[in-house]
Structures are given as structure tokens and as C-alpha cells.
C-alpha positions in Angstrom: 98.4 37.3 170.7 99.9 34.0 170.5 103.7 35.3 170.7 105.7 38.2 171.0 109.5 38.7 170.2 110.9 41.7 171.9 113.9 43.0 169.6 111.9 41.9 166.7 113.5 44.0 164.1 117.1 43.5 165.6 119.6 40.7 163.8 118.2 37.5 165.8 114.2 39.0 166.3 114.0 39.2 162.8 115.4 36.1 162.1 113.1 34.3 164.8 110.4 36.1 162.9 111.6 34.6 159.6 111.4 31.3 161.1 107.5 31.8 163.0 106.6 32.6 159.8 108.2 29.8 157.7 106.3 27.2 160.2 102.9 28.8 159.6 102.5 31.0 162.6 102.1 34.9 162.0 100.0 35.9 165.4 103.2 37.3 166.8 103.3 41.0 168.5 106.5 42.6 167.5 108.2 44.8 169.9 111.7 47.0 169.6 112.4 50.6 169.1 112.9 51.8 165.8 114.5 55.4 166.4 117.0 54.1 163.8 114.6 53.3 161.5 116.6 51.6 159.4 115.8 48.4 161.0 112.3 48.0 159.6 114.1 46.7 156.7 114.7 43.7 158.9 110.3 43.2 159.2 109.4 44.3 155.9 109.0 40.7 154.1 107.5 39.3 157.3 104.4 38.9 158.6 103.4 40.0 162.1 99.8 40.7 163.8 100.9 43.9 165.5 104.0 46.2 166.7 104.7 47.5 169.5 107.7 50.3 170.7 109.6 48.9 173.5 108.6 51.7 176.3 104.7 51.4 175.5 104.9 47.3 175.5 107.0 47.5 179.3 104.5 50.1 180.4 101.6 48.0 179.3 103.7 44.9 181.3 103.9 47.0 184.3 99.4 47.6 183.9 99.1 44.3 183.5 97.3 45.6 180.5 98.4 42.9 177.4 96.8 40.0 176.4 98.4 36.3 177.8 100.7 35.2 174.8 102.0 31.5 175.0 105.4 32.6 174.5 108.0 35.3 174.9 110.9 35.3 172.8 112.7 37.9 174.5 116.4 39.2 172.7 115.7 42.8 172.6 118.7 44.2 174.8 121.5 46.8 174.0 124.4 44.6 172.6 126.9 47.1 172.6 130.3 45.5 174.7 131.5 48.8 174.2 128.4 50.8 176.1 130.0 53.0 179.1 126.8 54.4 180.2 126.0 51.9 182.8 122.9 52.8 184.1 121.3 52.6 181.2 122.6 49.0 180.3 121.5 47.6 184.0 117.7 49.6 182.6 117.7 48.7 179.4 119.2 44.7 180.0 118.2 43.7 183.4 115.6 45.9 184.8 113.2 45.2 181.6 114.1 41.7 181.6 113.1 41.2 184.9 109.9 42.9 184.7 109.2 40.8 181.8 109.8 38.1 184.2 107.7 39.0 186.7 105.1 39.2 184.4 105.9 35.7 182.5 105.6 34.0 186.3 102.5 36.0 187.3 100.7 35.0 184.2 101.6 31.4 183.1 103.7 32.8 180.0 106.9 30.9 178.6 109.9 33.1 178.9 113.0 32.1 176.4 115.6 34.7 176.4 118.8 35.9 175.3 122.2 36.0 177.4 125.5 35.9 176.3 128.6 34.4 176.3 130.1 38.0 177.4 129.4 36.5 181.0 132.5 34.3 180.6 135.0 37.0 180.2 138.5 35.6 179.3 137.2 32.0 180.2 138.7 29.8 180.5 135.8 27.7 181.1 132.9 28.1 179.1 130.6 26.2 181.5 127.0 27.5 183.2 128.8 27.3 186.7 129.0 30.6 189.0 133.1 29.6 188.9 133.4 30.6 185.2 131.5 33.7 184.7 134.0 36.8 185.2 132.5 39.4 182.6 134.8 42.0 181.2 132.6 44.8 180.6 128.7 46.3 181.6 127.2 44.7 179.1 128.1 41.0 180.2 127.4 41.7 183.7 124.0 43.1 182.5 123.6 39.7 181.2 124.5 38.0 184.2 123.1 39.5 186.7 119.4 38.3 185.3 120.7 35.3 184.8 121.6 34.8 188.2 118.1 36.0 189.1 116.4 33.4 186.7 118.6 30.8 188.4 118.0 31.7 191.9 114.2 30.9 191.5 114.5 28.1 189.5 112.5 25.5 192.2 110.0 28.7 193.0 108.9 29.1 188.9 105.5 28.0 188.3 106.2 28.5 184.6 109.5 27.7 182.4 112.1 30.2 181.7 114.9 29.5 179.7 118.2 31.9 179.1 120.1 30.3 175.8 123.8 32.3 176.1 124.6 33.0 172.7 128.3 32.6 171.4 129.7 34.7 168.2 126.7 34.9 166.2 126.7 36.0 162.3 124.5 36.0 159.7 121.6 37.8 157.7 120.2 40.9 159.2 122.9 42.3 160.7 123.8 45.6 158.7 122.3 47.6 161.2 124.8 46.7 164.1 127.3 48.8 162.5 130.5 48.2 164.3 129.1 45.3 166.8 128.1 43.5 163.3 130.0 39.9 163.2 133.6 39.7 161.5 132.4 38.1 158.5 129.9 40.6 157.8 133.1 43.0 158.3 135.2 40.7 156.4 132.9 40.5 153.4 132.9 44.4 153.2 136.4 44.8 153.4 137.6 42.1 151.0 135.1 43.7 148.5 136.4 47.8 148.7 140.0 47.1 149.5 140.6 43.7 148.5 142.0 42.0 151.7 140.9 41.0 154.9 142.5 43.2 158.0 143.4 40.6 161.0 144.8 40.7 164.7 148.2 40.0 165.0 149.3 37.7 167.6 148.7 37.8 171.1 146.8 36.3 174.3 149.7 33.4 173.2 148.0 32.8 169.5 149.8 33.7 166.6 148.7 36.2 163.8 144.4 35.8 163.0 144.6 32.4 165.4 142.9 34.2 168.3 139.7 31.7 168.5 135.9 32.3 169.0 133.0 30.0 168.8 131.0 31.3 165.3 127.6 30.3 164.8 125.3 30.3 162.2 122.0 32.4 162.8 120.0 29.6 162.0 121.1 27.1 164.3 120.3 29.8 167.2 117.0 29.8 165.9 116.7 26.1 166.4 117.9 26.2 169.4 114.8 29.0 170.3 112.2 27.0 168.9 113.6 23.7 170.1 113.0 25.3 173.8 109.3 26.3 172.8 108.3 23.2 172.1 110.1 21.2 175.0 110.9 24.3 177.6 113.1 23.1 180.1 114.4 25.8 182.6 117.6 27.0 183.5 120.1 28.6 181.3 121.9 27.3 178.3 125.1 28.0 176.1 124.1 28.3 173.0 127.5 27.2 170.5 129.0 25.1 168.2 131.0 23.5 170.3 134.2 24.2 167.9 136.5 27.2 168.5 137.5 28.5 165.3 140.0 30.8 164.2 139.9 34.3 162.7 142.2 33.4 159.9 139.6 30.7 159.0 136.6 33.1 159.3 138.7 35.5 156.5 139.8 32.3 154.3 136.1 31.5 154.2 134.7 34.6 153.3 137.2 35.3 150.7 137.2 32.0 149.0 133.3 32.4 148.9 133.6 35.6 147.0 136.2 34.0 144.9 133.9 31.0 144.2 130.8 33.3 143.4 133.3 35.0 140.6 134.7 31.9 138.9 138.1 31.8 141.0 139.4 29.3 142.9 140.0 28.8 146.5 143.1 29.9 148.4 144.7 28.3 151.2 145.5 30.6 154.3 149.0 30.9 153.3 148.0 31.6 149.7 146.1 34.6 151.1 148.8 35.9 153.1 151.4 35.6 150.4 149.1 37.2 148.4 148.0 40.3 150.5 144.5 39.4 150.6 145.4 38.9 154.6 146.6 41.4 156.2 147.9 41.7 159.8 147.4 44.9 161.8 148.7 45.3 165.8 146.7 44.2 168.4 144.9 47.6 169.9 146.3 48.6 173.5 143.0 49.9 174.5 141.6 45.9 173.9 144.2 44.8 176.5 142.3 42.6 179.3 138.6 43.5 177.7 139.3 41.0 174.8 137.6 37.7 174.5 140.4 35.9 172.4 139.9 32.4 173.0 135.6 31.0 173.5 134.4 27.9 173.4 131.0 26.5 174.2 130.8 23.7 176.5 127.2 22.0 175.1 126.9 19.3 177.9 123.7 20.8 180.0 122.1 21.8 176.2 122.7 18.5 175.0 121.2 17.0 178.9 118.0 18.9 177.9 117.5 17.3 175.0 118.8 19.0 171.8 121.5 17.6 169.6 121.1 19.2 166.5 124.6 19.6 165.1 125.8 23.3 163.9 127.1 24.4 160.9 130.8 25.1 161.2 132.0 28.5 160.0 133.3 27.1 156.4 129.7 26.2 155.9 128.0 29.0 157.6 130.1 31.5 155.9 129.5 30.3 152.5 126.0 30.6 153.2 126.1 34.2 154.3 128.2 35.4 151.7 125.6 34.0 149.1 123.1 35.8 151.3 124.9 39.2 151.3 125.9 39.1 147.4 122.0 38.4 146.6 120.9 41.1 149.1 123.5 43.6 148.0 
């Protein structure tokens, strides 16, 4: 087996799947669990070699009993910032990661994985330095943790590993996330049943939708994965735009795609507010202190190791998603 992608039939798996295939290679040993079966929908136009569930493939790590792949794209993990039951994030997120490690080390096996830009908390630096990461919830400090552990044997590894912190990632195959799905894939749903686009007011010290994330297109994480692959550098990465961009744009862009795709034209943000195809609800108390309003990825050691591929910003990304969604819907 030449690679494996753990998470395969999740939102960036499937994606990184998409991609394999698209550059020839279909040798790839899928691995997730599919008690929501829904998310085969995600595999079904691919082509894989093999599939594993996720609590055969760890025992089977554990037994030493696979064969050496050249690469592991690790980003199964549970996703969910909302998750209470600890135990089972710090099992499911960082115990299986680092038994995957183990094993990647032992065996001479490229690790690139998935971590988050959850570590950061409320920022407000945005940097891979110990000084900026203050997670606000289980699921972030899941992420860190293993990070920390890939970083603490960085000069012992006999064999790259590289953690790529993804930012606010949207794009196709995503439906399954449910609530944890991006806000354009929720903005494109809304506009389309009610007709408007429900925002934020203001808080944090940002006025009404300006609260401001760093979006990024599904495809330009994708080059980032496969950029590492062929020139693995180790260490950990944030994985961005760059840009922190606002909520109100994410909406304007989604709703001036669908208005696009049916012959209307575009509307400016204060168009869509006069309008009331932007609406402005009260920010929730129980989001008080556990809400990332402001992110922004600082690219410096990404670009050091040697990838400058520019990112689509979320005008561009957007548009592309929506065409996505209406061809898919």
C-alpha cells in the first residue's frame, strides 16, 4: 500500500483523495469509521485500493501487522469544538495520533497530519510559538498536546513528520459536518430557504458580521498536503491565507453568487442589509470567552519551508463553492 489517509471519507480525506487520484495515484488504503454512513457519499466517485474502519487499522498499528506505506495523510480526528466528553477527544485525537506516530518513526513512514488553528484560542498571535497557543476548548488542546509531542522530538525523528494547523476551512464535502460545517456552506442553505443570511452582531470590539476569521479554500489545503509529501520538512505549520476576512464578506459572497447563478446582479454589503437579505441576530452568551472572533495565519515558517503558493481569497473561494453546491444539489 503506497498511501493511506486516515479520515478518508471526512470533508478534507475525501478531498485529498480527489486530489491522489487526479495525479494518477489510486494505491491508497482508506481508513475512517462510517457508523454514519452517510459519508461514503464522500468515496463513491474515487478510487481507492482498500478500506479500512478506524479501530481495525489502529489495532493492526499496535501488531505491527500493515504493510510499510510511503506516506500517511493522517486528518481523521473528532472536529467537534463543542465535544464535552473529554476522554474520548484526548483517545480519539491524541492517543491514536500518537500511536500512529510511533509507528511512522519505527518504520520509516512519512507522517503529515492535521492540527488546528483551535490551539490559538482568542490569539492574538497566530504564530507556531508555545507563547500563542491558549486553546479555548478539549478539542484544541487535543490538538496541541500532539503537537507539542511531534515538536519535542523533532532532533530525535529518524523520519519527517509534519503537523499543517488548518485555519477556517470550507468547501466541497462537507454536508456531513452538520453544525461544525463552514459558514458558507450554512450561508448558502439559509439564503436559499429563507432568503437572507443570519449574522453576529457586534462584539469582541467588531461591529455587526465584522468579527474576522481566516477562510480557506479546500483546495489550497490540499496543496499544502501534497506540497509536504514531495518536499517533507518537519515541524508544524499554519496552514492559512494569510488574510482575515470578515463574516459580512463571507454572506456578500455567497449571496451575490447565487444571485449571479440566477441572472441578478451583485449587491454591495449595504445593499444586503437595506434589503434584509442580512440579518443581524445577538451574539450567544453561552459563546462568551469560547469564541474565536478574530484569526489570522501568520505564513512566515510555511513560506521558510518552501511553499508560496498564493490562496484563493474567500470572494474567489466562495464563488467556487457555490457553483459546486448548486451543481451537486
Amino acid at each position: 500500500m503506497k498511501i493511506i489517509v486516515t479520515g478518508a471519507a471526512g470533508f478534507i480525506g475525501a478531498n485529498l483523495v480527489r486530489a491522489l487520484n487526479e495525479m494518477g495515484e489510486t494505491d491508497i488504503l482508506a481508513v475512517d469509521n462510517l457508523t454514519r454512513s452517510e459519508k461514503f457519499h464522500n468515496l463513491a466517485e474515487f478510487e481507492i485500493a482498500d478500506y479500512l474502519d478506524k479501530t481495525e487499522f489502529i489495532e493492526r498499528v499496535r501488531k505491527r501487522e500493515l504493510p510499510r506505506p510511503e506516506v500517511i495523510f493522517h486528518q481523521g480526528a473528532c472536529s467537534d469544538t463543542m465535544e464535552q466528553d473529554g476522554r474520548y477527544m484526548m483517545e480519539n485525537n491524541f492517543r491514536y495520533s500518537s500511536e500512529l506516530f510511533d509507528w511512522c518513526q519505527s518504520s520509516g513512514i512519512v507522517l503529515i497530519y492535521a492540527s488546528s488553528a483551535a490551539v490559538y484560542g482568542l490569539g492574538p498571535l497566530f504564530t507556531e510559538v508555545r507563547s500563542a497557543e491558549r486553546p479555548l476548548n478539549i478539542y484544541g488542546y487535543s490538538k496541541l498536546l500532539f503537537d507539542n509531542v511531534v515538536r519535542q522530538r523533532l532532533r530525535a525523528n529518524k523520519t519527517p513528520v509534519v503537523g499543517l494547523r488548518y485555519f477556517n476551512v470550507y468547501g466541497p464535502r462537507e454536508t456531513h459536518k452538520a453544525r461544525m460545517a463552514s459558514v458558507a456552506f450554512h450561508h448558502f442553505h439559509q439564503f436559499r430557504s429563507e432568503g437572507k443570511v443570519k449574522l453576529f452582531e457586534g462584539s469582541h470590539g467588531f461591529e455587526n458580521g465584522e468579527q474576522r476569521r481566516d477562510f480557506i479554500y479546500i483546495d489550497d489545503v490540499i496543496k499544502a498536503n501534497l506540497f509536504f509529501w514531495n518536499r517533507p520538512s518537519s515541524g508544524v505549520y499554519n496552514v492559512g491565507t494569510g488574510r482575515a476576512q470578515s463574516f459580512n464578506d463571507v454572506a456578500v459572497s455567497v449571496i451575490n453568487a447565487l444571485r449571479i447563478a440566477n441572472g441578478q446582479p451583485a449587491l454591495s454589503l449595504r445593499q444586503a442589509v437595506a434589503q434584509g437579505t442580512i440579518e443581524y441576530i445577538a451574539f450567544p452568551p453561552p459563546l462568551r470567552g469560547k469564541y474565536q472572533a478574530y484569526t489570522q495565519a501568520d505564513l512566515g515558517h510555511l513560506r521558510a519551508a518552501g511553499f508560496d503558493e498564493s490562496a484563493l481569497n474567500v470572494e474567489q473561494g466562495v464563488a467556487a463553492y457555490v457553483r459546486w453546491l448548486l451543481k451537486s444539489s
